[in-house]
Structure formats: structure tokens, C-alpha cells
C-alpha positions as a printed NumPy array, in Angstrom:
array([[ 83.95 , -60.886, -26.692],
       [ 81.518, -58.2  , -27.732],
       [ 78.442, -60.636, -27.495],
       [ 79.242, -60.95 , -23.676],
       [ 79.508, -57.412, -23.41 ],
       [ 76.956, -56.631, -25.232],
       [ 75.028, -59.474, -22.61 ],
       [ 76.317, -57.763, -20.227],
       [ 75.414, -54.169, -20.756],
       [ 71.707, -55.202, -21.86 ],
       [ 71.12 , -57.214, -18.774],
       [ 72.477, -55.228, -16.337],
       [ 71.259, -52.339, -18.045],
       [ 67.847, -53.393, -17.695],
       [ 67.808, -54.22 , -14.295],
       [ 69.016, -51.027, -13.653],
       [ 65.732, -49.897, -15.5  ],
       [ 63.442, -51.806, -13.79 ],
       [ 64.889, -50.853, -10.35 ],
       [ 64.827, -47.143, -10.929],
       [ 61.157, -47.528, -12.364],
       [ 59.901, -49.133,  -9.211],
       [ 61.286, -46.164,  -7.319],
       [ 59.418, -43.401,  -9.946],
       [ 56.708, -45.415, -10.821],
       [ 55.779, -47.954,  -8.663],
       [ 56.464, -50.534, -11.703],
       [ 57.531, -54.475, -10.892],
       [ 56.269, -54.186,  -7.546],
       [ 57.896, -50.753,  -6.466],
       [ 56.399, -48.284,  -4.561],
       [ 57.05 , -45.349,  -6.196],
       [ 58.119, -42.088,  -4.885],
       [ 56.23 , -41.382,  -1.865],
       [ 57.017, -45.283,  -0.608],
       [ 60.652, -45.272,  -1.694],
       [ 60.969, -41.89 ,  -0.147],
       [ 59.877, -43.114,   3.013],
       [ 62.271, -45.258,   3.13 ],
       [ 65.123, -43.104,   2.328],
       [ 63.964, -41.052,   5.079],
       [ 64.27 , -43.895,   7.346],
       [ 67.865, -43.768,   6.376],
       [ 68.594, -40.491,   7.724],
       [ 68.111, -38.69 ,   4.48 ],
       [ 66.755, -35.059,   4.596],
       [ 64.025, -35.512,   1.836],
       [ 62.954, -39.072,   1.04 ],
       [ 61.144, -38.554,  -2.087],
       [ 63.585, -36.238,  -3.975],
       [ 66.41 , -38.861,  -2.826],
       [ 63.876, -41.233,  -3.937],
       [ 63.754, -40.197,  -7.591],
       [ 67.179, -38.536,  -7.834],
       [ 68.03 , -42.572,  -7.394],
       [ 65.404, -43.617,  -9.544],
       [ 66.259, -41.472, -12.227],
       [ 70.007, -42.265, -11.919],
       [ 68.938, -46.206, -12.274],
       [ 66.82 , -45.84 , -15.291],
       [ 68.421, -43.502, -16.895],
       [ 72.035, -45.153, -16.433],
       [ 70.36 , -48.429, -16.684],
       [ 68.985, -47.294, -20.586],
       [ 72.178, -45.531, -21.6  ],
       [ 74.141, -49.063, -20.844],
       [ 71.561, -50.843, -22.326],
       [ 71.968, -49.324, -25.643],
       [ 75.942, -48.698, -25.502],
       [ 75.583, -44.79 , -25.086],
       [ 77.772, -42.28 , -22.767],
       [ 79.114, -45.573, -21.334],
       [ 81.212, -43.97 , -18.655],
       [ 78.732, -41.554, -17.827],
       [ 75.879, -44.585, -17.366],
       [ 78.689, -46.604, -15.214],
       [ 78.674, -43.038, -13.277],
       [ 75.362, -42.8  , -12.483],
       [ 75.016, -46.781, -11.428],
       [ 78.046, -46.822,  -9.199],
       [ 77.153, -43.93 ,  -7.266],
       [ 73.319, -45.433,  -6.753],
       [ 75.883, -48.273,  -5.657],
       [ 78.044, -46.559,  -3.081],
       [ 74.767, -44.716,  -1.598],
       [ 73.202, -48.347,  -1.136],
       [ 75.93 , -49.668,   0.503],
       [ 77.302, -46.494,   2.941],
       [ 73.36 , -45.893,   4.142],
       [ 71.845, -49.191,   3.356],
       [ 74.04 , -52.896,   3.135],
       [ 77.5  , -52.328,   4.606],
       [ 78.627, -54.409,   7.51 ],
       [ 82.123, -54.932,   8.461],
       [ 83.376, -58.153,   6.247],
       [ 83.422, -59.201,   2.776],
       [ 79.822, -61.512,   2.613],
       [ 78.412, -59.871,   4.996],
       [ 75.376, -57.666,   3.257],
       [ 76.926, -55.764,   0.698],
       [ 78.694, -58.185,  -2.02 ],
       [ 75.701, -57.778,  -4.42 ],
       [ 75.975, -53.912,  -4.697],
       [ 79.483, -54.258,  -4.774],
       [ 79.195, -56.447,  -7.65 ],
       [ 77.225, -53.8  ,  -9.703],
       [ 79.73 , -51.326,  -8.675],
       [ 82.364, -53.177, -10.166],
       [ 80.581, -54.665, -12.863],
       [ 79.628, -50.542, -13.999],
       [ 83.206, -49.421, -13.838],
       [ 84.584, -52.353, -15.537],
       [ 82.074, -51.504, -18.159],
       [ 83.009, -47.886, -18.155],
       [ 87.23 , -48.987, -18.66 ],
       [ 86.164, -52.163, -21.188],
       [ 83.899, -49.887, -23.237],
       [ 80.767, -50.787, -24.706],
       [ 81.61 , -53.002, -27.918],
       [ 81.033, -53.474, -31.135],
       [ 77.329, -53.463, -30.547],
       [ 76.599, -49.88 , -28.909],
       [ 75.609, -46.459, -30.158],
       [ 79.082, -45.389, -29.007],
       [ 80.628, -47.328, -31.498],
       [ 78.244, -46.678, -34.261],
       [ 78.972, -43.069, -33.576],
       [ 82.559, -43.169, -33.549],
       [ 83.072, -42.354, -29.553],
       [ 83.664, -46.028, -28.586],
       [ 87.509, -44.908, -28.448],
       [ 87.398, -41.592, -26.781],
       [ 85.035, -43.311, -24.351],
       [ 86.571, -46.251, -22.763],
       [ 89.789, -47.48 , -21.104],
       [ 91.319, -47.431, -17.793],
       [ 91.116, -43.652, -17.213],
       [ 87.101, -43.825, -18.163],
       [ 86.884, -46.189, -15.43 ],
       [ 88.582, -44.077, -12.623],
       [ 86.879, -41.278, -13.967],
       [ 83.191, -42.883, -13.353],
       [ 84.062, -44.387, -10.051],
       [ 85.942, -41.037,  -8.686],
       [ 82.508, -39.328, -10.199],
       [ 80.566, -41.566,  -8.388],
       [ 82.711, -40.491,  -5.344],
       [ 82.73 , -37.177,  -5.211],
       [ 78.835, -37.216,  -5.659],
       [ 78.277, -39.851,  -3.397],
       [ 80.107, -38.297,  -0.408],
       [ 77.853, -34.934,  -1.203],
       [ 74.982, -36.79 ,  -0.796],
       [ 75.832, -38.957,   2.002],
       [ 76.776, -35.989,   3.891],
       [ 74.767, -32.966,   2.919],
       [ 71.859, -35.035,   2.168],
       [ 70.969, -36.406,   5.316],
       [ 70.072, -34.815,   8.958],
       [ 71.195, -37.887,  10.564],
       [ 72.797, -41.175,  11.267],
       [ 70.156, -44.161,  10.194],
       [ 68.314, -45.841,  13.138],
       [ 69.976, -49.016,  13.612],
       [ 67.717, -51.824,  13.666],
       [ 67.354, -53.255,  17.02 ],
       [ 68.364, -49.938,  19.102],
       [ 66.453, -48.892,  21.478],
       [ 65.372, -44.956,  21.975]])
């Protein structure tokens, strides 16, 4: 079991990376802040290139703490409420299959990661918090995190609904 996880956390945990370093530095084929942020202003949000690297540095940084095992909760935090932003302003459509599946999948894959733990081979377990820092309540504690967050920035954060593709001024 703690090979998988640790499979798990390293290769989710670096595509979390990779994502949030297209966003802040253009890396793998991103386009950075000032291209990202355009698009998050396309999505109704009130400044695209903050949003932009607020999720960018919520990616890699979650993405590099789950990588290596460390604050698991807090790294299933920060990737399930990049997850709930994508979906709410981005993927969602009515129906299971319909758009969103992936990012629910990394949703769910985070705070199962948060309530499993990290395993045997993590810096939280090295250190002795691999206890403290896992189980169910870890888990409802990241997503409700994620919530609470999310909602501020779906709300507060943006001016306006996102245009719809295919509407017509």
C-alpha cells in the first residue's frame, strides 16, 4: 500500500507542479501570468493575473508539498480548492461526464489523500506528524477549507457572470 500512495502523491503531485508553473512561468507550454490572467478575466474574475498566480501558486506549491509527503491535508487544501474554482467558473455542466469528471477526479483524489495520509514514504512520517495529520476528519477538514475559500473567491472575486460561449451581446 504505501508504494501506491507514495505513486500517487508523486504523480499527482507533480502535475500539480507543472500546471501551476505554466500559470507563473509560462513553463510546459503555459502562458504565464499575463496569458493565464487573461483568461481568468474572461471568466468574470475581477483581476486575471493575481487570480492567475494565486492559482498557480496554490498548484505548485500544493503540488510539491504532496509530492514530498509534507502538510498533506494542507496540500489536498490548496489542490481541491484550485479544483472547485475550475469547475464552478470553468468545466461544470449539468450531468456526471459532461465536462467536469477530470477535475472532479483531482478533487477527490486530494481529499482522499488528505483522510489516507501520506505513507510510509513522506516527510510527515519521517517527522512524526503522519498520525496527527491524516484520517477522516483531515479529509473534511481540506475539502470544507477548500470550501469556504472557494466560495470567497467565486463570489468576491469576480465582477461578473462568465460570457457563455455562443451568446450573443
Amino acid at each position: 500500500m504505501s508504494y501506491g500512495i507514495l505513486l500517487l502523491r508523486v504523480f499527482m503531485g507533480g502535475a500539480f507542479f507543472g500546471h501551476g508553473t505554466q500559470k507563473l512561468f509560462g513553463w510546459f507550454g503555459g502562458y504565464g501570468p499575463q496569458g493565464t490572467g487573461q483568461f481568468f478575466a474572461s471568466r468574470g474574475f475581477r483581476a486575471g493575473v493575481l487570480m492567475a498566480v494565486m492559482a498557480g501558486l496554490a498548484e505548485a506549491g500544493g503540488g510539491t508539498l504532496l509530492a514530498l509527503g509534507l502538510l498533506t491535508p494542507f496540500a489536498a487544501a490548496l489542490i481541491a480548492l484550485v479544483m472547485i474554482n475550475a469547475i464552478v467558473s470553468v468545466s461544470f455542466k449539468p450531468g456526471f461526464m459532461l465536462g467536469s469528471e477530470l477535475e472532479l477526479m483531482y478533487l477527490v483524489t486530494a481529499i482522499s489523500l488528505a483522510a489516507i495520509g501520506p505513507g510510509r514514504f513522506s516527510i510527515d512520517r519521517a517527522i512524526g506528524w503522519d498520525d496527527d495529520l491524516s484520517g477522516l476528519w483531515c479529509g473534511v477538514g481540506a475539502l470544507a477549507a477548500a470550501c469556504v475559500v472557494s466560495l470567497l473567491t467565486l463570489t468576491l472575486g469576480r465582477t461578473r457572470p462568465p460570457v457563455q460561449e455562443g451568446a450573443t451581446a
